[in-house]
C-alpha positions as a Markdown table, in Angstrom:
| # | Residue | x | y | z |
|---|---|---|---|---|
| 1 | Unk | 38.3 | 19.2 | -109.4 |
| 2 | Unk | 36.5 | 22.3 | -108.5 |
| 3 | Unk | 36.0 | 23.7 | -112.0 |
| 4 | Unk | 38.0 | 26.0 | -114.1 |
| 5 | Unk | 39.7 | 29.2 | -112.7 |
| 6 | Unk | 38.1 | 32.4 | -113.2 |
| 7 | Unk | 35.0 | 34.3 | -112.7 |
| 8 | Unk | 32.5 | 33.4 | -109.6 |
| 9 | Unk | 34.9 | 31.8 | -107.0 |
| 10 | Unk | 33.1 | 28.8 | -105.5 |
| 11 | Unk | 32.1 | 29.4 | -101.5 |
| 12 | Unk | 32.2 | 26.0 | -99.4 |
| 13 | Unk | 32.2 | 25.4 | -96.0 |
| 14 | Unk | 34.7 | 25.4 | -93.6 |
| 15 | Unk | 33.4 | 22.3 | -92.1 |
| 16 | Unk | 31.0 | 19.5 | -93.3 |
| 17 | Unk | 28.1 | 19.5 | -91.4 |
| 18 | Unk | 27.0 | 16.1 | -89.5 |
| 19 | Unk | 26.4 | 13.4 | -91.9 |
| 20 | Unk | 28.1 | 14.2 | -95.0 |
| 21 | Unk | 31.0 | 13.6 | -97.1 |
| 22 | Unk | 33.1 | 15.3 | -99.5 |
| 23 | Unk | 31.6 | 15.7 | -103.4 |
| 24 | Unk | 33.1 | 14.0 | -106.0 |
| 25 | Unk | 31.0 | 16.0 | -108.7 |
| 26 | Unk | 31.3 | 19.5 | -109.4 |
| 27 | Unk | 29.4 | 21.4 | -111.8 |
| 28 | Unk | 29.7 | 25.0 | -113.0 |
| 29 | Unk | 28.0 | 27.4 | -116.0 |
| 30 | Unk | 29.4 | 30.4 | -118.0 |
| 31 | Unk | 27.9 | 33.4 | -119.2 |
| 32 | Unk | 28.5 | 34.4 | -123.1 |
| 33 | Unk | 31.9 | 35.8 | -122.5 |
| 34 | Unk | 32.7 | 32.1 | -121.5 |
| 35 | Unk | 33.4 | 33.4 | -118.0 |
| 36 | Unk | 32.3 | 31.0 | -114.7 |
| 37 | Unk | 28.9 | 32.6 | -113.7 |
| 38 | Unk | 27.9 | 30.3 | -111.3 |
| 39 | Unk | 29.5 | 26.8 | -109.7 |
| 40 | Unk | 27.1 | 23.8 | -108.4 |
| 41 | Unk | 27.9 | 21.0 | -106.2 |
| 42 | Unk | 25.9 | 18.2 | -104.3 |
| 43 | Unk | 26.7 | 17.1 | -100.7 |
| 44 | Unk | 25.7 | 13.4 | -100.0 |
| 45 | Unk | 25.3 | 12.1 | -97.1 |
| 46 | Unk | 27.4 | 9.4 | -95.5 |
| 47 | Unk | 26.6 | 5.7 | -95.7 |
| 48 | Unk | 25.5 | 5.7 | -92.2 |
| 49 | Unk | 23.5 | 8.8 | -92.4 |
| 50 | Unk | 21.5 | 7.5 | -95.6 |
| 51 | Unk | 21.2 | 4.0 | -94.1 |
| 52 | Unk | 19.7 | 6.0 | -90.7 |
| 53 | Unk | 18.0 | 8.3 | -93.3 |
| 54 | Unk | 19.7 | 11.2 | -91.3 |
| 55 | Unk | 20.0 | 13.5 | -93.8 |
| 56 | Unk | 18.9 | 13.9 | -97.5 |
| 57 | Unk | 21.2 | 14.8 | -100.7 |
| 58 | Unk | 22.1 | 18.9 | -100.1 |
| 59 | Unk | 22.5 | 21.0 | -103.5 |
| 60 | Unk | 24.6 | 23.9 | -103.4 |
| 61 | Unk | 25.4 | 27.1 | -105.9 |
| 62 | Unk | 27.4 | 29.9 | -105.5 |
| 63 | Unk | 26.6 | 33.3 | -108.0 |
| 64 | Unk | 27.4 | 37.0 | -108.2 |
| 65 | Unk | 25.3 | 38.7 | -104.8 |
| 66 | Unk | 24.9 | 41.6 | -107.1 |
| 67 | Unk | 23.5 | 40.1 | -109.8 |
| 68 | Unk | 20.4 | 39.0 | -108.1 |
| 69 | Unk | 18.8 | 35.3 | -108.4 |
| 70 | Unk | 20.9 | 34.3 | -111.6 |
| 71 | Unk | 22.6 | 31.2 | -113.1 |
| 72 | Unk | 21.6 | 28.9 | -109.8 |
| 73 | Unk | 17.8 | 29.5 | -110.7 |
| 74 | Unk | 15.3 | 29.1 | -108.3 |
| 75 | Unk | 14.0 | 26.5 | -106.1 |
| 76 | Unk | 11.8 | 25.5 | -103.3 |
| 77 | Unk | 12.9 | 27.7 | -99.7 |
| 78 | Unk | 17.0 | 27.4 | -100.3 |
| 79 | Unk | 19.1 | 28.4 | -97.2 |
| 80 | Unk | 20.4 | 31.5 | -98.4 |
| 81 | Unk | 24.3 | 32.5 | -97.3 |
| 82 | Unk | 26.5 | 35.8 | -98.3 |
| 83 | Unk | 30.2 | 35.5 | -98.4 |
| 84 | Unk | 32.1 | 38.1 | -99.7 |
| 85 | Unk | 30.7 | 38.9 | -103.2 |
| 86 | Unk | 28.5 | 35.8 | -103.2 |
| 87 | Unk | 25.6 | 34.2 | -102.5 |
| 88 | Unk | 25.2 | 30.7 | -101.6 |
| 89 | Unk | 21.8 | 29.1 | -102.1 |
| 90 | Unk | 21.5 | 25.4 | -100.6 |
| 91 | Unk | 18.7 | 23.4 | -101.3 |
| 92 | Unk | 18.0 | 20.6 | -98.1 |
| 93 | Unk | 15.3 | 18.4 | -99.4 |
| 94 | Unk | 14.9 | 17.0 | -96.1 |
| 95 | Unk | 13.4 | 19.7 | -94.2 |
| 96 | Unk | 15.4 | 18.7 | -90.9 |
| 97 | Unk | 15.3 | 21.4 | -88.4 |
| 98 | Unk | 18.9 | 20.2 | -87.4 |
| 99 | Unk | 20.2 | 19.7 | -90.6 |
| 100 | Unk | 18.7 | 23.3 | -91.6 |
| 101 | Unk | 20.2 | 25.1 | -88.9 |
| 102 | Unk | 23.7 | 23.4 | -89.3 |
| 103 | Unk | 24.1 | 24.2 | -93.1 |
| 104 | Unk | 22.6 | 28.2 | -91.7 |
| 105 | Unk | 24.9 | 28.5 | -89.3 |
| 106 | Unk | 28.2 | 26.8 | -90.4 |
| 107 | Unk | 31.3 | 28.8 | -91.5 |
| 108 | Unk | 31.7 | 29.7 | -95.5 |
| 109 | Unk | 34.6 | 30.4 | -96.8 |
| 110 | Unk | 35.9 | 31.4 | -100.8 |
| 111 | Unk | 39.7 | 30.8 | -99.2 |
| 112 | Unk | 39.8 | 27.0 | -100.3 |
| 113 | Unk | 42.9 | 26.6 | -98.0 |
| 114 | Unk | 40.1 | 27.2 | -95.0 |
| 115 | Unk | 37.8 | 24.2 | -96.3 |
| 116 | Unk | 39.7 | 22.0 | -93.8 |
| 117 | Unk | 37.8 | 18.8 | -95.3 |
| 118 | Unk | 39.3 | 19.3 | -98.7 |
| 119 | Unk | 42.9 | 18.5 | -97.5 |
């Protein structure tokens, strides 16, 4: 399950990139209304990408863009996306130039009906 309704919606990508699968483990914070400031999820890579040591764990959160850094903290050089009215950080451990443009360039959507890899 995503999390609960209400508050930040969570952005995910249309698409996984290369190497990963679908999270089993979502995570999300409130603020101290008890409203969903911020939602977390890890992207692990697939057996034969971590057996090939393609690609590295990926952590994503999603918060309010007009908040500024908030709830998802701060970390070491995150990719930084906008959709709609929020902003994705995603943390690639790895440093792959391929894996860092795929996660940069790769459709976000808040419309979960559009993240075809959740069907």
């Amino acid at each position: 399950m995503i999390g609960p309704p209400g508050g930040i919606p969570i952005a995910l990508p249309v698409e996984l990139p290369p190497g990963y699968e679908p999270p089993d483990f979502w995570e999300h914070s409130t603020d101290v209304n008890g409203r969903v400031d911020a939602r977390s999820v890890a992207f692990l890579p697939t057996a034969e990408a971590r057996e090939d040591r393609q690609v590295a764990t990926v952590r994503m959160c999603v918060e309010a863009d007009s908040i500024g850094h908030g709830p998802c903290g701060f970390g070491a050089n995150p990719v930084e996306r906008h959709v709609g009215n929020v902003r994705v950080l995603i943390w690639l451990p790895d440093h792959d130039p391929d894996n860092r443009a795929a996660w940069r360039t790769i459709p976000f959507t808040t419309d979960l009906n559009d993240a075809r890899w959740l069907r």
